[in-house]
C-alpha positions in Angstrom: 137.0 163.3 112.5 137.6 166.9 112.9 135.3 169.0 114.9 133.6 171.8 112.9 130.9 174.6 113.9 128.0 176.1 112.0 127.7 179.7 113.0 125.1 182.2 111.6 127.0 185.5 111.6 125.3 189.1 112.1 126.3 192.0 113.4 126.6 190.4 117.2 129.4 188.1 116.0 130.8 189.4 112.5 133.6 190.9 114.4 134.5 187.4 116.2 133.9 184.9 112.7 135.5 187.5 110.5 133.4 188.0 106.2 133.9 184.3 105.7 135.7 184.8 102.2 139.2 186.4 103.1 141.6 185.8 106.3 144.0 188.4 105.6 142.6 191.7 108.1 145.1 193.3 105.9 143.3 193.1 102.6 142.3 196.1 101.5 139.0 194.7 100.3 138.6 193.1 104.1 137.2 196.5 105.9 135.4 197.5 103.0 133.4 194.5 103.2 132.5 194.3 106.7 131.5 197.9 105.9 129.1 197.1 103.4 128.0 194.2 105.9 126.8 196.5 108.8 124.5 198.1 106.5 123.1 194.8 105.2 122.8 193.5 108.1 119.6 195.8 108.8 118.1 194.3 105.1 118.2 191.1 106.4 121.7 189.6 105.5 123.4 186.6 106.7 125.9 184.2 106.3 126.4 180.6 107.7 130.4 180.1 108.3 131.8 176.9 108.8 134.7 176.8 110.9 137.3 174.3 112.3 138.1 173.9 115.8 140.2 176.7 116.0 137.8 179.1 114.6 139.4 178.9 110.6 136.8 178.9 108.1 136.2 176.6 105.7 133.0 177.5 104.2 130.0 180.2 104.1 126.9 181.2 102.4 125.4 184.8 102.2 122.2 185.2 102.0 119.1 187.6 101.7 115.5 188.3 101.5 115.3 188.8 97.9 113.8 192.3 98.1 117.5 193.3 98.9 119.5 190.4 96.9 122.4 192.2 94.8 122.0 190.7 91.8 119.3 192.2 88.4 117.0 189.7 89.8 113.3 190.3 91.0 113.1 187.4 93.9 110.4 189.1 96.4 109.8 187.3 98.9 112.1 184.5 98.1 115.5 183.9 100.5 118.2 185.0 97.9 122.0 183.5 98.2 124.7 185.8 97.0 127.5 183.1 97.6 128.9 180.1 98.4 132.4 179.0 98.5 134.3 175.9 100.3 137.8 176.8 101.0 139.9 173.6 100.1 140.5 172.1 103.7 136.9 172.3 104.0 136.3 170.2 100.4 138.4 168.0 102.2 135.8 167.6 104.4 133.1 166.6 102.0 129.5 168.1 101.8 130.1 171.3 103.3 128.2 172.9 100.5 125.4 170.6 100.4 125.0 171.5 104.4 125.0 175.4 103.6 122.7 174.7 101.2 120.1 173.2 103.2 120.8 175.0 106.3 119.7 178.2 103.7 116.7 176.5 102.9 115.9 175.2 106.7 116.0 178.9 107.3 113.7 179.6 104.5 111.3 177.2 105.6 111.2 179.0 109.4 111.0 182.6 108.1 107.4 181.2 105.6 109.5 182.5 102.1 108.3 181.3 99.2 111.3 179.4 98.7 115.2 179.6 98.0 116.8 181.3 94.7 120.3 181.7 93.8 122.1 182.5 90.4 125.0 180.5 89.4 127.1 180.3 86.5 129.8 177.4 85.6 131.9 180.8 84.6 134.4 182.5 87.0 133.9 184.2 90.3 130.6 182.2 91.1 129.1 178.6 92.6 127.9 176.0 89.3 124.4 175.3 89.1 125.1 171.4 90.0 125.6 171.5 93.9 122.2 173.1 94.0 120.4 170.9 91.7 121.7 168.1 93.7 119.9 169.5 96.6 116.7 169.5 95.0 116.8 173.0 93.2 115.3 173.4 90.1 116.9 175.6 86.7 114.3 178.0 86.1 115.6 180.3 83.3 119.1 181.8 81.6 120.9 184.9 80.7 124.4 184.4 79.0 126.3 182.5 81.4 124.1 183.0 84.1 121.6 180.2 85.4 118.5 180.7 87.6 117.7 178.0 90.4 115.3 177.3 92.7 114.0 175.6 95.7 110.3 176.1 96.2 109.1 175.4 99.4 105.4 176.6 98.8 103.1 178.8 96.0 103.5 182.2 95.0 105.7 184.5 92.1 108.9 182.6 91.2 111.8 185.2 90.8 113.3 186.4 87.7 116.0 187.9 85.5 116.0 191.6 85.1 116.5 192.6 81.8 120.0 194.5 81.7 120.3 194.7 77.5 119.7 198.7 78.1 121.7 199.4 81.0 124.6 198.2 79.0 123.9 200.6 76.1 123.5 203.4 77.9 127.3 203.4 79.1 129.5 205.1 76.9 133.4 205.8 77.0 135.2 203.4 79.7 132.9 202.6 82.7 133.0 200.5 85.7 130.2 199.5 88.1 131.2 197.3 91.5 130.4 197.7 94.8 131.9 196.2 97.8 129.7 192.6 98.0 133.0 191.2 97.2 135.8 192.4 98.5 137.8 191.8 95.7 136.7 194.2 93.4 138.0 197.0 94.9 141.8 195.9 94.0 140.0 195.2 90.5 139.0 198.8 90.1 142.3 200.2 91.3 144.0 198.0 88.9 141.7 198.8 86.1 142.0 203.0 87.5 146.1 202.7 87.0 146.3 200.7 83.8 143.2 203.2 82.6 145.2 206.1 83.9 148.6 205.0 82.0 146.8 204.8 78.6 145.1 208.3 78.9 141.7 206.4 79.0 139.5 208.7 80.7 137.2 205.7 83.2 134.1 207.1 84.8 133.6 204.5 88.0 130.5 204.3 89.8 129.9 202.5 93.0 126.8 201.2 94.0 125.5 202.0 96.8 122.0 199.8 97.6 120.3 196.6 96.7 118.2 198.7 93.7 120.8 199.8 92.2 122.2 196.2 91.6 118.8 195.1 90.6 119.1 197.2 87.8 123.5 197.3 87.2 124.3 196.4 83.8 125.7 192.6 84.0 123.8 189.6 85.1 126.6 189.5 87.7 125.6 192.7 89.2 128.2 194.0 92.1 131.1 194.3 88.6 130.3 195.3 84.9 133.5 196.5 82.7 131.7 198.3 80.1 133.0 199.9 76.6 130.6 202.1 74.3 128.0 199.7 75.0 129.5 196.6 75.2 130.4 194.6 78.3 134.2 193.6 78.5 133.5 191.8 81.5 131.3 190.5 84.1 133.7 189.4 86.9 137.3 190.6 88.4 139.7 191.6 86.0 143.4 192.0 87.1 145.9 193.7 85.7 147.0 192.0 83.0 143.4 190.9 81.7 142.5 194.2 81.7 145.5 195.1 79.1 144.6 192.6 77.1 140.8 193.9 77.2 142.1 197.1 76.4 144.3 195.8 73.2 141.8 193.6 71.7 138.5 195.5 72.6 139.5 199.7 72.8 143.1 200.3 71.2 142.4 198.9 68.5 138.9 200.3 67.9 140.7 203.8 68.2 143.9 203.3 66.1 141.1 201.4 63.0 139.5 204.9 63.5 142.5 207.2 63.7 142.1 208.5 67.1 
């Protein structure tokens, strides 16, 4: 059987276990995110990393006190997960994500939260609702393709959905909202910047910079809204490509139907 290790990474060991989600130290999302981590890290904010015997990972889960928890979620003192993701050798494996599940809500149990929350959607970009409901979490509410779940290890407020149904109306023209929580989505918002750029789309970007700010971001998703006059295009990474076919079926045609 092959020998695996269950690290808790902070700031004393992020620069040995590396952000858990991308090998590459060339990534151009890799530096941002252990940025974003170091400021975190003083909020609270952990991750458990799996790793083979050679120090490879093969699964992690971030989490958070919920006061800080990047998502338009109120979750006070609840532990909040941001991710979870098993890289295929690791499903190999079997029950990784069950164990980073209940290591999550071992650690919730020692710091006296009320219990453990996460959101999840079967949609891209995120962990379904099933692994957790296998490990005794409960679906507490919805919000498009979003799903509320928790673990509740003891009494006190349950956490909720922020409503976001304003936030999205109040963004006119071409906007984008990410920050750094994945480092993916800063390729996305290059990508989206160039094709934007070539189309004579004027895009207003705004990166956020703190935990409030993605309480109250304008997709259930929080860290990346796409938005149009109002409308949300999307909720989660949009290369290249999706992003001209947002733009054909969603903007340049809206413009040419109105002569502009």
């Amino acid at each position: 059987m092959e020998k695996i290790s269950l690290e808790t990474v902070g700031p004393e060991n992020l620069s040995e276990c590396g952000i858990g989600c991308l090998t590459n130290p060339k990534h151009q999302g890799v530096q941002l995110k252990v940025e974003w981590l170091k400021q975190r890290f003083a909020e609270g904010l952990r991750f458990f990393l799996f790793r083979d015997e050679v120090g490879r990972p093969l699964g992690f889960l971030e989490y958070v006190p919920g006061e800080y928890a990047w998502r338009p979620v109120d979750a006070s003192n609840w532990l909040f997960v941001h991710c979870l993701w098993v890289y295929p050798r690791g499903q190999k494996l079997g029950g990784l994500g069950s164990r980073l599940i209940q290591a999550c809500v071992k650690e919730a149990r020692l710091k006296r939260s009320i219990g453990v929350a996460a959101i999840v959607s079967e949609g891209p970009w995120m962990a379904g609702k099933e692994i957790f409901l296998k490990n005794d979490f409960r679906l507490i509410g919805s919000a498009d393709r979003f799903d509320l779940v928790i673990h509740r290890l003891k009494n006190g407020p349950g956490p909720r959905f922020r409503y976001v149904s304003d936030t999205i109306a109040k963004c006119r023209g071409l906007h984008l909202v990410y920050c750094d929580q994945c480092p993916m989505l800063s390729k996305s918002a290059d990508d989206i910047s160039v094709v934007a750029a070539e189309h004579g789309l004027p895009l207003k970007v705004t990166v956020l910079k703190s935990a409030y700010e993605a309480q109250n971001a304008p997709s259930y998703y929080g860290v990346f809204s796409l938005l149009w006059n109002g409308r949300l295009l999307s909720d989660h990474y949009v290369s290249k490509s999706r992003f001209e076919n947002l733009l054909k079926r969603n903007i340049l045609n809206e413009k040419m139907g109105r002569g502009v």
